[in-house]
PADO-691851 format. One line per 4 residues: number of its first residue (from 0); their letters; for each residue x, y, z of N, C-alpha, C, O. Coordinates in nm, 2 decimals, padded with zeros to 4 digits, m for minus. Layout:
PADO-691851
NUM) a) X:Y:Z:X:Y:Z:X:Y:Z:X:Y:Z; ...
This chain:
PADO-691851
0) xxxx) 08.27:15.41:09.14:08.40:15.36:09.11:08.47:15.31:09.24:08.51:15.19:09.24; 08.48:15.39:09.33:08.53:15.39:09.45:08.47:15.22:09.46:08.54:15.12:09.44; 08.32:15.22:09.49:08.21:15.09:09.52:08.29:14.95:09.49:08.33:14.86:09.58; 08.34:14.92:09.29:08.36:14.87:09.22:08.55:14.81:09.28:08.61:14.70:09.28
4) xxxx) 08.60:14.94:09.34:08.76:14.88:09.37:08.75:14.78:09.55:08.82:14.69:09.59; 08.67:14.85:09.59:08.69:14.81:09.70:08.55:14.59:09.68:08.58:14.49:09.73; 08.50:14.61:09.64:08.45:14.48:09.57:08.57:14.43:09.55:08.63:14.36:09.62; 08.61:14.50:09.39:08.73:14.40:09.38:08.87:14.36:09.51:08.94:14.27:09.49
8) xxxx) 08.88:14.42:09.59:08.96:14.41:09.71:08.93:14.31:09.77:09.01:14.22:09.77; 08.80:14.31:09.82:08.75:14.22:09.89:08.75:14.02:09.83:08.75:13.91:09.89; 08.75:14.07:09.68:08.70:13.94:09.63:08.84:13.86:09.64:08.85:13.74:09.65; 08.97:13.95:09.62:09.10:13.93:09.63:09.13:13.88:09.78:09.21:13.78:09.79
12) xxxx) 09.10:13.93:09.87:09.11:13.94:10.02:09.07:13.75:10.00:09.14:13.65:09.99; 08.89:13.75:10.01:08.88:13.61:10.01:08.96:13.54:09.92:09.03:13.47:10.00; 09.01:13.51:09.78:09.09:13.43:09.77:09.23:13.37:09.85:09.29:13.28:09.89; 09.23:13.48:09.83:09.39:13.47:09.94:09.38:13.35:10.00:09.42:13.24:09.97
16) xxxx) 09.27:13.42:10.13:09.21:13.32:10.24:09.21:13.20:10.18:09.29:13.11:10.21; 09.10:13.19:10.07:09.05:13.00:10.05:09.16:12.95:10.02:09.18:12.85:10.09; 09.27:12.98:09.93:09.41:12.96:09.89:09.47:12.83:09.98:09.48:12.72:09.93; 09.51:12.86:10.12:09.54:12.78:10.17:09.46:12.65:10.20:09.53:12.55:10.23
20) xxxx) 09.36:12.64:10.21:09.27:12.60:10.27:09.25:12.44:10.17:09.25:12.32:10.20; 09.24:12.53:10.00:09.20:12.47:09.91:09.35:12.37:09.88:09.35:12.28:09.79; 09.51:12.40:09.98:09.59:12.30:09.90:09.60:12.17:10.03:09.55:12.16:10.14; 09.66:12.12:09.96:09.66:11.95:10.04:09.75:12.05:10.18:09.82:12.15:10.17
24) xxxx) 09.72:11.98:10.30:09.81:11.98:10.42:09.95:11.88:10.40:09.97:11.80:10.31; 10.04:11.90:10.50:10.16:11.85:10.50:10.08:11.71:10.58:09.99:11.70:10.66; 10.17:11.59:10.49:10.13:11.44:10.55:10.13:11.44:10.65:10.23:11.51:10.69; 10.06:11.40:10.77:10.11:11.34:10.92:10.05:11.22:10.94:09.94:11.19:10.91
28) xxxx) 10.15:11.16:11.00:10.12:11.01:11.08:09.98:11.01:11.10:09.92:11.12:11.12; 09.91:10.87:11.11:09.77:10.84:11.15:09.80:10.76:11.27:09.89:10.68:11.27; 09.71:10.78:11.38:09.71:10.79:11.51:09.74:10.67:11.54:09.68:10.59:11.46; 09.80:10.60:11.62:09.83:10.47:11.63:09.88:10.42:11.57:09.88:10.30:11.62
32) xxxx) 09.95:10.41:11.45:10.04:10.35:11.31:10.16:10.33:11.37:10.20:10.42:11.44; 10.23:10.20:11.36:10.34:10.13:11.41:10.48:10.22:11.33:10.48:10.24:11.21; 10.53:10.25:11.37:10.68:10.35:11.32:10.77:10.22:11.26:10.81:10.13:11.33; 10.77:10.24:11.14:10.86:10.16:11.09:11.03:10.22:11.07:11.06:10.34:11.04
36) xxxx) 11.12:10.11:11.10:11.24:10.14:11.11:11.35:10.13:11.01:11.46:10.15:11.05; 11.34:10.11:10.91:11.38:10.04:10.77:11.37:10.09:10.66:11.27:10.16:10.64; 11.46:10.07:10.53:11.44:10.13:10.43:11.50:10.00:10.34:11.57:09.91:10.38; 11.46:10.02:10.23:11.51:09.97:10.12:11.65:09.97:10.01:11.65:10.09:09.99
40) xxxx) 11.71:09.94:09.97:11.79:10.01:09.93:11.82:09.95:09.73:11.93:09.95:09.67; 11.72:09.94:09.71:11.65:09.87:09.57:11.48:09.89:09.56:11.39:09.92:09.63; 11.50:09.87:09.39:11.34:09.85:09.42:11.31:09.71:09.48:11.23:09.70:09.57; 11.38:09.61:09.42:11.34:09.51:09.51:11.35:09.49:09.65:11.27:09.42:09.70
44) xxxx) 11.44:09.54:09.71:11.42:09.54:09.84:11.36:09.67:09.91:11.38:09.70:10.02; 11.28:09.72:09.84:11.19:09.84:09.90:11.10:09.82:10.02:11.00:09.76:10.00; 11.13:09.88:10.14:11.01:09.85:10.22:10.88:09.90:10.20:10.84:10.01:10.18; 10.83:09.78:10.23:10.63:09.82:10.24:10.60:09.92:10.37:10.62:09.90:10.49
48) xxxx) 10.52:10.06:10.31:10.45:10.10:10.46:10.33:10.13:10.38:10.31:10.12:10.26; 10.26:10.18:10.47:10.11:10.22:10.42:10.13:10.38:10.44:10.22:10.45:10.49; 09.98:10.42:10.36:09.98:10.58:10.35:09.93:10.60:10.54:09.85:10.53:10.60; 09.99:10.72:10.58:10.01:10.75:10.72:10.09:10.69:10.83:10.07:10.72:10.95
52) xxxx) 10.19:10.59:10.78:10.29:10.52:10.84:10.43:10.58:10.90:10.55:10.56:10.86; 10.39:10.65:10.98:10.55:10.76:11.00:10.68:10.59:11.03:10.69:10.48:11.09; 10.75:10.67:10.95:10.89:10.62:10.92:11.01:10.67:10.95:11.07:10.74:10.87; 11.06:10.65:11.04:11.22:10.70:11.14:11.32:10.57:11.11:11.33:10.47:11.18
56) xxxx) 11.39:10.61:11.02:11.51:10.53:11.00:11.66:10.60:10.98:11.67:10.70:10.90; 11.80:10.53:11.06:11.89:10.59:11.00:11.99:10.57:10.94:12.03:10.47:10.99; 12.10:10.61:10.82:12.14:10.62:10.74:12.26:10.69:10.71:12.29:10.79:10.77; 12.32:10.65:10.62:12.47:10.72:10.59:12.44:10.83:10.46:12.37:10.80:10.36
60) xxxx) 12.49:10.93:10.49:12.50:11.01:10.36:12.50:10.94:10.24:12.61:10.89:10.23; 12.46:10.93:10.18:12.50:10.92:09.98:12.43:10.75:09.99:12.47:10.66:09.91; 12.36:10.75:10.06:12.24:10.60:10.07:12.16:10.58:09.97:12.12:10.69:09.94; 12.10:10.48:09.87:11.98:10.56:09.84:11.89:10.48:09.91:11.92:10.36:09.93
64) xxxx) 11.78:10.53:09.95:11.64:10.47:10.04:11.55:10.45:10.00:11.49:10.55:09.95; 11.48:10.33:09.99:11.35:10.24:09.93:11.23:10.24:10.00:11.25:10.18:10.11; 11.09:10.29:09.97:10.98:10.23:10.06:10.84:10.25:09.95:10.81:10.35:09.89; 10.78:10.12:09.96:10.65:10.10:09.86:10.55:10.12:09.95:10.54:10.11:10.07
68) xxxx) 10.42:10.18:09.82:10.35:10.21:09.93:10.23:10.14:09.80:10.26:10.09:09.69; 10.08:10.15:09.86:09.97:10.08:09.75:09.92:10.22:09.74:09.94:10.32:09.82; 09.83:10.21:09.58:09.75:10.37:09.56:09.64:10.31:09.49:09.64:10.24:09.39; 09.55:10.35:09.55:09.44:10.32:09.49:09.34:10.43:09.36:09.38:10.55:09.36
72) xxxx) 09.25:10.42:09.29:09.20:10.52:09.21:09.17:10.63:09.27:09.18:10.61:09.39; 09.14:10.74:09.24:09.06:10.85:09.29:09.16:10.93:09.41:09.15:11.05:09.46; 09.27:10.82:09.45:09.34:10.90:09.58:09.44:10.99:09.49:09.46:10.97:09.37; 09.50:11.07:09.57:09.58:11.19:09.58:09.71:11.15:09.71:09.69:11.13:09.83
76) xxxx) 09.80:11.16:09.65:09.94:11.10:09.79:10.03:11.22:09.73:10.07:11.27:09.62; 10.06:11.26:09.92:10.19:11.37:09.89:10.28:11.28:10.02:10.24:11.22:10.12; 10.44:11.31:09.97:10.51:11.20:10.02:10.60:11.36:10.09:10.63:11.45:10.02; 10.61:11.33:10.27:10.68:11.44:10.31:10.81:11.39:10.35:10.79:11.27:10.39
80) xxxx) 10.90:11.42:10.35:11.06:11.38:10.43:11.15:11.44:10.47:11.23:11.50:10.40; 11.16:11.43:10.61:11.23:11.54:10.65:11.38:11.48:10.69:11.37:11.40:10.78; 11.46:11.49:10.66:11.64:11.48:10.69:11.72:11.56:10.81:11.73:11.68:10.79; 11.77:11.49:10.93:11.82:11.52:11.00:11.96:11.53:10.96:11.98:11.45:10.87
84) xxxx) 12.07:11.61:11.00:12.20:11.59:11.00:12.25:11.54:11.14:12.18:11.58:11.24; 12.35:11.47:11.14:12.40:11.43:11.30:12.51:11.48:11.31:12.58:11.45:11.41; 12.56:11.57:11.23:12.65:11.65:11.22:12.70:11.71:11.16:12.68:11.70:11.04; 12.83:11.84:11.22:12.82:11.94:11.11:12.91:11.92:10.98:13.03:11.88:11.01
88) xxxx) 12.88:11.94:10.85:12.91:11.91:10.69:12.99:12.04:10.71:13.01:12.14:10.78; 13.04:11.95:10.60:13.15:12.05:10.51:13.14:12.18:10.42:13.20:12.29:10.41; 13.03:12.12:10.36:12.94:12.21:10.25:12.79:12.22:10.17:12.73:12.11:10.17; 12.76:12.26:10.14:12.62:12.20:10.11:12.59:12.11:09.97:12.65:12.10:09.87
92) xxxx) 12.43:12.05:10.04:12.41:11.91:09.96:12.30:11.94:09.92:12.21:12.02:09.97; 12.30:11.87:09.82:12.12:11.88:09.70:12.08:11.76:09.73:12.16:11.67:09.72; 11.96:11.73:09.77:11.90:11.65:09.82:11.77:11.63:09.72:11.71:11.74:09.69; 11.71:11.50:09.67:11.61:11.48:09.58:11.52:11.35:09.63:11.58:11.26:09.67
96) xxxx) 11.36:11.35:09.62:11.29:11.27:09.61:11.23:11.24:09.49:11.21:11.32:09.40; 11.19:11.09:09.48:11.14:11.06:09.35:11.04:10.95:09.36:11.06:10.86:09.44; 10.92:10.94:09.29:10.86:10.84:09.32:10.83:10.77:09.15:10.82:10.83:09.04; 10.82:10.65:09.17:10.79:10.58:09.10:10.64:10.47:09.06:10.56:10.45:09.16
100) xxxx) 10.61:10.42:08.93:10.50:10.34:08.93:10.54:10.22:08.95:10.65:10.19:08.98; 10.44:10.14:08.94:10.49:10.00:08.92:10.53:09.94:08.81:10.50:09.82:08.79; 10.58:10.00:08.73:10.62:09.96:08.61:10.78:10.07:08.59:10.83:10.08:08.48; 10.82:10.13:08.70:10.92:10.18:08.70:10.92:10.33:08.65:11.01:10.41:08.65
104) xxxx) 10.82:10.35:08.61:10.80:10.52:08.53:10.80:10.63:08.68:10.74:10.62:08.79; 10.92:10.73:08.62:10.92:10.84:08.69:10.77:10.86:08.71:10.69:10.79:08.64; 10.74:10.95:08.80:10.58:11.04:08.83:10.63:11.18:08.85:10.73:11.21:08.93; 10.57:11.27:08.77:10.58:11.39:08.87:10.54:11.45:08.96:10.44:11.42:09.02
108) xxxx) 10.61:11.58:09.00:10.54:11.62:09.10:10.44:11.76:09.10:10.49:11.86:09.05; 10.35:11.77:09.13:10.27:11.89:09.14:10.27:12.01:09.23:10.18:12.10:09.24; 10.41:11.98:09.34:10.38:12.06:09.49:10.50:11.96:09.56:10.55:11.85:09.57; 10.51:12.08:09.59:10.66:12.02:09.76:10.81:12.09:09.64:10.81:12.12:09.52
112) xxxx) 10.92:12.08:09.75:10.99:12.06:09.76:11.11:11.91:09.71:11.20:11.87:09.78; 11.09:11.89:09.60:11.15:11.76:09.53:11.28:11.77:09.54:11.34:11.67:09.57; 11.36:11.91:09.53:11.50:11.87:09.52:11.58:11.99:09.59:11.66:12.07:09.53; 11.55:11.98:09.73:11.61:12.11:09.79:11.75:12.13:09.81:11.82:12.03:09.81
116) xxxx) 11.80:12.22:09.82:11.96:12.23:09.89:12.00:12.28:10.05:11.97:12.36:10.13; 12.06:12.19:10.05:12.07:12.21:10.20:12.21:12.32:10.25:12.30:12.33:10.16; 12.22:12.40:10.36:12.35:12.48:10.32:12.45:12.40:10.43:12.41:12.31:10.51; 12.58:12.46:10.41:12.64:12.39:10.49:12.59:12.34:10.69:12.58:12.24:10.77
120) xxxx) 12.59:12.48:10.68:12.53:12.54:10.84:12.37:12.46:10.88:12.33:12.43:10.99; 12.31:12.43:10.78:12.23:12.42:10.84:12.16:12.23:10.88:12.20:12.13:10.81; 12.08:12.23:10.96:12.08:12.09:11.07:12.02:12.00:11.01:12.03:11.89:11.06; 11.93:11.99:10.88:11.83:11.94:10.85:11.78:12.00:10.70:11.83:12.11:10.66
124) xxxx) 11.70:11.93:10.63:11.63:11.98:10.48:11.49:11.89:10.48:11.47:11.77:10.50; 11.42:11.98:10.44:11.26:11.92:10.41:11.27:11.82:10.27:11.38:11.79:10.24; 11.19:11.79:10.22:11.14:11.77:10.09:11.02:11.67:10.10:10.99:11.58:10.18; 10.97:11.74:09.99:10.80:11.73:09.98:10.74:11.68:09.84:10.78:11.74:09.74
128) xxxx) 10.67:11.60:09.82:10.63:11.56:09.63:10.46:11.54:09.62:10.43:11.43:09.66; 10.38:11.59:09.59:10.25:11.56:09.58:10.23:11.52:09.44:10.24:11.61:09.35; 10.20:11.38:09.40:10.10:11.32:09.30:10.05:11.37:09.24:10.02:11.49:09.27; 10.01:11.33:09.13:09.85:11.39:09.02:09.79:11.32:09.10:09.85:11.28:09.21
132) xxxx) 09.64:11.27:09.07:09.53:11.18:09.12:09.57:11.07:09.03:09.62:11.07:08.92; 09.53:10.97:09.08:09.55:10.86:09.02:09.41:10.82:08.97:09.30:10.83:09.03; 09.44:10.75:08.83:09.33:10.75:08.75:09.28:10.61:08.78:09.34:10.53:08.85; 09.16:10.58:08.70:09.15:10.41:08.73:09.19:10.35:08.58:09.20:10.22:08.58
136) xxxx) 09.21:10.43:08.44:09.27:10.36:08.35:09.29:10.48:08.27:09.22:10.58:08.28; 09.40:10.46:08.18:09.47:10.57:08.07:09.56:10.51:07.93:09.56:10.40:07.88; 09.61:10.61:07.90:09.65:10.53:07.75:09.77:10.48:07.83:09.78:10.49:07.95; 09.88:10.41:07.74:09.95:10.35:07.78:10.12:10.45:07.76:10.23:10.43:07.81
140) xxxx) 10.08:10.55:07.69:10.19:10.65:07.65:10.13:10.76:07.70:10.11:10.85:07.62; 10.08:10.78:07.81:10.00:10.91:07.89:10.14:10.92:08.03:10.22:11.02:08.05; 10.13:10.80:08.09:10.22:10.79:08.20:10.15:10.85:08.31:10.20:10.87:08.42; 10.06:10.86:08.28:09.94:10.92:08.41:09.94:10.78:08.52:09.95:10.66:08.49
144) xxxx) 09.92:10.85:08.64:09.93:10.76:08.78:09.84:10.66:08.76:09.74:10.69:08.69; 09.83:10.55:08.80:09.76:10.42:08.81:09.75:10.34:08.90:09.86:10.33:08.97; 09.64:10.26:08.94:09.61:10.23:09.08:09.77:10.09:09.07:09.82:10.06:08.97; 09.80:10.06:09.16:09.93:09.99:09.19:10.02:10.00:09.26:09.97:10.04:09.36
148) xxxx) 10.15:10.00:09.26:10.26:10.03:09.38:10.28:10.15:09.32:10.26:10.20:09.21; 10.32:10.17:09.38:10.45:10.33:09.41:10.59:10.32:09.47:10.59:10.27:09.58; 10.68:10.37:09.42:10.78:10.34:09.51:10.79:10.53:09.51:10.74:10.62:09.46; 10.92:10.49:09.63:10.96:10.66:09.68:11.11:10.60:09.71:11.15:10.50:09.77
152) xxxx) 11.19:10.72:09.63:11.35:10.71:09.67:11.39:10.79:09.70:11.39:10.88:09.61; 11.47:10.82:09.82:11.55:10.93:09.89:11.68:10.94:09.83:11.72:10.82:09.86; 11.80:11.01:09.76:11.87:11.04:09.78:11.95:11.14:09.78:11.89:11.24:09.81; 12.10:11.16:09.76:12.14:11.27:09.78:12.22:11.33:09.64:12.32:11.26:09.62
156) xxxx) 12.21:11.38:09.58:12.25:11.42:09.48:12.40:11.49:09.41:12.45:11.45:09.31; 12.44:11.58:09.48:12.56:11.69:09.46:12.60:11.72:09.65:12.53:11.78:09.73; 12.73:11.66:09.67:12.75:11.71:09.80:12.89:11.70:09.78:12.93:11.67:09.68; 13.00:11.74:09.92:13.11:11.72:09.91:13.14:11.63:09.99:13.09:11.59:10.09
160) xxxx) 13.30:11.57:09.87:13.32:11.41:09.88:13.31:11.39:10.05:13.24:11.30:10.11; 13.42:11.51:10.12:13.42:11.48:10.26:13.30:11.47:10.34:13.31:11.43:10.45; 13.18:11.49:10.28:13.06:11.48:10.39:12.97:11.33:10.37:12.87:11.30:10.43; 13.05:11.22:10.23:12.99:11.10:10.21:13.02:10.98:10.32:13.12:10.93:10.36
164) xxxx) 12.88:10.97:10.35:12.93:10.90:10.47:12.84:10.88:10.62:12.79:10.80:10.69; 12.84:11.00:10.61:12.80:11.13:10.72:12.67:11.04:10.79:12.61:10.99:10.70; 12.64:11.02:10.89:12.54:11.01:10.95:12.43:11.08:10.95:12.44:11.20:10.97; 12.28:11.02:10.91:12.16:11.10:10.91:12.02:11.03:10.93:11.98:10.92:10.88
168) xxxx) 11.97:11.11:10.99:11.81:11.03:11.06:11.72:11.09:10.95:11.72:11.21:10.94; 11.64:11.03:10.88:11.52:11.04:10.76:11.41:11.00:10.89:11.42:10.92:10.99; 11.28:11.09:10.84:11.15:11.09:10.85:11.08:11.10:10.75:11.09:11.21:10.70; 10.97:10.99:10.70:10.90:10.96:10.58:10.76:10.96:10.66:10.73:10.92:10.77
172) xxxx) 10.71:11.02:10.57:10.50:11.01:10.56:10.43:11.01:10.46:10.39:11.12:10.42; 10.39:10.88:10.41:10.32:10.90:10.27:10.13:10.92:10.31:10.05:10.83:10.33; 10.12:11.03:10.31:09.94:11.09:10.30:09.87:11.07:10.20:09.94:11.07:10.10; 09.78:11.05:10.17:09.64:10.99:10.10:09.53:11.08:10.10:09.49:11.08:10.21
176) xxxx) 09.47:11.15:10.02:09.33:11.19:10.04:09.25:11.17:09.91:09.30:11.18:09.80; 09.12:11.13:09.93:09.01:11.08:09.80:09.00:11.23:09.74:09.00:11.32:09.82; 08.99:11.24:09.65:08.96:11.39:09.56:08.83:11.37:09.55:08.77:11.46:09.60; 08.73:11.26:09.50:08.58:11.29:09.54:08.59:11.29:09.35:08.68:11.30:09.27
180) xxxx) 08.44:11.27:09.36:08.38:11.29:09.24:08.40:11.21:09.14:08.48:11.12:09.17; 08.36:11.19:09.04:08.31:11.11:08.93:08.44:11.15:08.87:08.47:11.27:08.87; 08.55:11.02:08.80:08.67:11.04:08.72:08.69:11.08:08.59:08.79:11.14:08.56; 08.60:11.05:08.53:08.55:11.06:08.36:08.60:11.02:08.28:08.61:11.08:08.17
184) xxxx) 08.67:10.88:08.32:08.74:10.80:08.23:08.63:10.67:08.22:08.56:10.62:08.30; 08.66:10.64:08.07:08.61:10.58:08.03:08.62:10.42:08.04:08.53:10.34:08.01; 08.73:10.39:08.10:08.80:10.27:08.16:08.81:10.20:08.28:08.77:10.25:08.39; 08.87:10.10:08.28:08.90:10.08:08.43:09.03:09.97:08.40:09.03:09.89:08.30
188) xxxx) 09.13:09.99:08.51:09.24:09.89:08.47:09.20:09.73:08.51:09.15:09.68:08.61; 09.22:09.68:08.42:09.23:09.53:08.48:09.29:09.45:08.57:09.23:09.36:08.63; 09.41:09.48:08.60:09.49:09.46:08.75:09.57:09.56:08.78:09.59:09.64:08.69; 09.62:09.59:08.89:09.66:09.71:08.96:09.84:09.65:08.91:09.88:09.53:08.89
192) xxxx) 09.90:09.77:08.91:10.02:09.76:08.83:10.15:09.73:08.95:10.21:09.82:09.00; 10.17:09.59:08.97:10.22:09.54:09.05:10.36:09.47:09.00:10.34:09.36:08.95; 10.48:09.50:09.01:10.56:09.42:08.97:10.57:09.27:08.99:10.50:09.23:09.08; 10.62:09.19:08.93:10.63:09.04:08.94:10.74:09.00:09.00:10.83:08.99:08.92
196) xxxx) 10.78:08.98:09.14:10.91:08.99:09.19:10.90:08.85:09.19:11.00:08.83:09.25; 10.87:08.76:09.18:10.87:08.59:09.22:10.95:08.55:09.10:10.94:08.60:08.98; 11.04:08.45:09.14:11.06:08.33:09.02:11.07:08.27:09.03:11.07:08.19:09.12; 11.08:08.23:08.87:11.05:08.08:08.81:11.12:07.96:08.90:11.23:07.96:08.94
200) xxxx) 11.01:07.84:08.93:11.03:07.71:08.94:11.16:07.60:08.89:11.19:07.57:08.78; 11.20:07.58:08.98:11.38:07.49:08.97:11.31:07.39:08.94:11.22:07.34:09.00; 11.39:07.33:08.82:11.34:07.21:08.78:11.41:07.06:08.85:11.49:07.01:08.78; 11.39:07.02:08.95:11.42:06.88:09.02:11.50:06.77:08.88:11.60:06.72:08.92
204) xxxx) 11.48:06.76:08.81:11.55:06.70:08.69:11.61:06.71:08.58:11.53:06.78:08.52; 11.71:06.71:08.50:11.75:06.77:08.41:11.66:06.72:08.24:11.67:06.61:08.18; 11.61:06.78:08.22:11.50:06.73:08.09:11.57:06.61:08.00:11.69:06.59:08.00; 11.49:06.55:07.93:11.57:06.43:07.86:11.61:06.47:07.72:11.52:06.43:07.65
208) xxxx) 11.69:06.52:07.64:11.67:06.56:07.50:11.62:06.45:07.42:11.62:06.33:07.42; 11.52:06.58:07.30:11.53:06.48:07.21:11.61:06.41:07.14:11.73:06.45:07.12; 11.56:06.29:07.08:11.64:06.18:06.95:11.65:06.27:06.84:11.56:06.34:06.77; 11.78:06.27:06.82:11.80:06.40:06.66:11.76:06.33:06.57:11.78:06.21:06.59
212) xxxx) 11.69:06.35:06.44:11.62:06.27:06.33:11.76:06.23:06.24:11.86:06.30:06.25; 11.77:06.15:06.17:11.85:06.07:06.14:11.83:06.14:05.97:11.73:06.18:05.92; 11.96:06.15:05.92:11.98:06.21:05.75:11.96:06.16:05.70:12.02:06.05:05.69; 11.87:06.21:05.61:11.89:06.09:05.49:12.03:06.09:05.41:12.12:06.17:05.42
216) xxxx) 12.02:05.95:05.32:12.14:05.90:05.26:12.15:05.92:05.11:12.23:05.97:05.04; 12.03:05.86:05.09:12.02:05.84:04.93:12.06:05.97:04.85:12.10:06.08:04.89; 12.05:05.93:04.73:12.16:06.05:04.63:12.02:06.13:04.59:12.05:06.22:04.51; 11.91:06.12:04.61:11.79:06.22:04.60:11.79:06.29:04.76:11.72:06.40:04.75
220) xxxx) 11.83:06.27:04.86:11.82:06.33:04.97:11.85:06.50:04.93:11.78:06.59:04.98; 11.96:06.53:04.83:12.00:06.65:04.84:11.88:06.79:04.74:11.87:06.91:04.75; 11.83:06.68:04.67:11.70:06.77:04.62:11.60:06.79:04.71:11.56:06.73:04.81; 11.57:06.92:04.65:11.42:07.00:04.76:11.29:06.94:04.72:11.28:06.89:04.61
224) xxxx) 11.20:06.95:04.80:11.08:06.90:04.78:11.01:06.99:04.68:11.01:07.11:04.68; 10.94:06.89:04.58:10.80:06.93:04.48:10.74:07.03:04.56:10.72:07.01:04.68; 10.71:07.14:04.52:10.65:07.24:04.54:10.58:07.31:04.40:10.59:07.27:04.28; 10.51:07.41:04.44:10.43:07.48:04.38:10.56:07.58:04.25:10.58:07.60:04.13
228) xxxx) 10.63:07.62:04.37:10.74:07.66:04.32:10.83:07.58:04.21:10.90:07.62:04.11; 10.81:07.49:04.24:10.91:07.42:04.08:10.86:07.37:04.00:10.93:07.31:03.92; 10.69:07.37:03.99:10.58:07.37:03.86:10.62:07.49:03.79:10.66:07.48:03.67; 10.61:07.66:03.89:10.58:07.78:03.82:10.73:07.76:03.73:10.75:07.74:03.61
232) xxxx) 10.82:07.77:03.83:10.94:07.75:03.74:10.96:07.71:03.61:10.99:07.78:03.52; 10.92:07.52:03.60:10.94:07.47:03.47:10.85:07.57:03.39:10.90:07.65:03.31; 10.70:07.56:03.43:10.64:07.64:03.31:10.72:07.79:03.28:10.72:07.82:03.16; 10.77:07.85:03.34:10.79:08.01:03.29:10.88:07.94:03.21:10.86:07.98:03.10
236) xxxx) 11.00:07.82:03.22:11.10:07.80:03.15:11.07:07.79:03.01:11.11:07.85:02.91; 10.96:07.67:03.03:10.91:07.62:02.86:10.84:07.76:02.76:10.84:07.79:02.64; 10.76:07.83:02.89:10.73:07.98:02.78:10.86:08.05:02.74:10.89:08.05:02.62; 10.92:08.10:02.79:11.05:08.19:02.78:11.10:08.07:02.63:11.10:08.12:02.51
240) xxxx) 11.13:07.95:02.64:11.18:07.88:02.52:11.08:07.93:02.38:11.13:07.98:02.28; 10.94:07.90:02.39:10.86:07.89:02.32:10.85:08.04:02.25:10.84:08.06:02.13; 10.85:08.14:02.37:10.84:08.29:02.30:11.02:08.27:02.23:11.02:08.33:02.12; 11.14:08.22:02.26:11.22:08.26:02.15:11.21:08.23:02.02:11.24:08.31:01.93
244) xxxx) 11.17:08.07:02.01:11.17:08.03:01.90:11.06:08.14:01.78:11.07:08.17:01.66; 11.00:08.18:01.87:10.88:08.25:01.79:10.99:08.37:01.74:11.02:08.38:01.63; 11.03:08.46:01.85:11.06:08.56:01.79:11.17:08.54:01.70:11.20:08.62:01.61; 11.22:08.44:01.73:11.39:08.36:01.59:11.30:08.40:01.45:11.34:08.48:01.37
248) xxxx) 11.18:08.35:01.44:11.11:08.27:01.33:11.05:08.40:01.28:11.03:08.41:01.16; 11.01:08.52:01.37:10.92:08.60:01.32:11.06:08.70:01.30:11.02:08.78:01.21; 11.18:08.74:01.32:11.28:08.81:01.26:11.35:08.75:01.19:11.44:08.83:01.18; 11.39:08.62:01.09:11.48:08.58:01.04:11.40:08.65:00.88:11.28:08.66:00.85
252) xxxx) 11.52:08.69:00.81:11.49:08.70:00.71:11.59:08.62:00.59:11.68:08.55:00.63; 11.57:08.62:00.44:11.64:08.55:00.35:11.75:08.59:00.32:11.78:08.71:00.33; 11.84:08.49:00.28:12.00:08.57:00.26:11.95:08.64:00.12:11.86:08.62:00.04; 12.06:08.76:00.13:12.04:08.80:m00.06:12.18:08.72:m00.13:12.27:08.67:m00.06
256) x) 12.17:08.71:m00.27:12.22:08.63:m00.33:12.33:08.79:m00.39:12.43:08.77:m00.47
């Protein structure tokens, strides 16, 4: 018995251990990657960085912040962001990250810190969002990840009015790792899910309208055209006549005298 608990201890002990080991690490910069300074403040104006692109940009309280990134199949992306305050608040703020597809669909999150609160006192708030894997094709009402853009939006959610405004330094890192192995989808997307931000071609000329067709006059203009439909017509007319006469003929009877 004794043998049997201490087994079981042990096999608990190693989990523990692999536990950490087995979840994603916090994003960090890749070695040499240019620090981008900028954010977006739309999806269309979202800035582009790549996965491991540390991002130091700064900002006014109650901002919202834009940055696209590309995802390819099989990867896994966890988006880290850390928020500095530049000074001390009034009260405390709820703070939320969110990422999106290229077709605008929420994603969720599986891991991090999505929508922390920050307390008054304190200098700074984490927030963290790790991805599903991204598939290489799915149904179209699954909403499962797909290779294409991503966007990521910083904002602030619930704070007090006196602290909108407020000065604050953001740090962004969007991380990447391949999960490995065979996907077991049966598909593959046809194009990577990219919005169409271009538009349409200004036309140099104003088009020529057409010549409107001219009405007819004559006193038959106002009749409709011979159709199929105004054969069936007459005929049902002439039967409907022909079955009355019959049934006149087959109920009349003789006066009595």
């Amino acid at each position: 018995m004794r043998t049997l608990i201490r087994a079981a201890a042990a096999t608990v002990a190693a989990g523990l251990a692999l536990a950490p080991s087995a979840a994603l690490a916090a994003p960090s910069p890749s070695p040499g990657a240019t620090t981008v300074a900028k954010a977006g403040t739309s999806f269309l104006t979202a800035t582009t960085i790549d996965a491991g692109q540390p991002v130091r940009v700064g900002a006014s309280t109650g901002d919202h912040l834009y940055w696209s990134f590309r995802a390819e199949a099989g990867q896994v992306h966890e988006v880290g962001v850390t928020v500095t305050f530049g000074k001390p608040r009034s009260g405390a703020s709820t703070w939320t990250v969110d990422v999106f597809d290229g077709l605008r669909r929420r994603q969720a999150c599986t891991a991090g810190a999505q929508t922390p609160t920050a307390e008054a006192s304190a200098t700074g708030v984490t927030l963290g969002c790790t991805l599903r894997r991204v598939r290489p094709w799915a149904e179209p009402w699954s909403g499962d990840p797909l290779p294409g853009v991503y966007y990521v939006r910083l904002s602030v959610t619930d704070l007090p009015e006196p602290d909108l405004g407020a000065p604050i330094d953001v740090d962004l890192v969007v991380g990447a790792t391949d999960s490995g192995g065979a996907s077991g989808d049966d598909g593959e997307l046809a194009a990577p899910l990219v919005p169409n931000t271009r538009a349409g071609t200004v036309l140099a000329a104003e088009p020529t309208p057409e010549p409107a067709a001219e009405e007819e006059t004559d006193l038959t203009g106002w009749l409709p055209e011979a159709g199929s439909r105004w054969v069936w017509t007459g005929v049902g007319g002439v039967l409907a006549a022909v079955a009355g006469v019959a049934g006149f003929a087959l109920t009349r009877r003789p006066r009595r005298r």
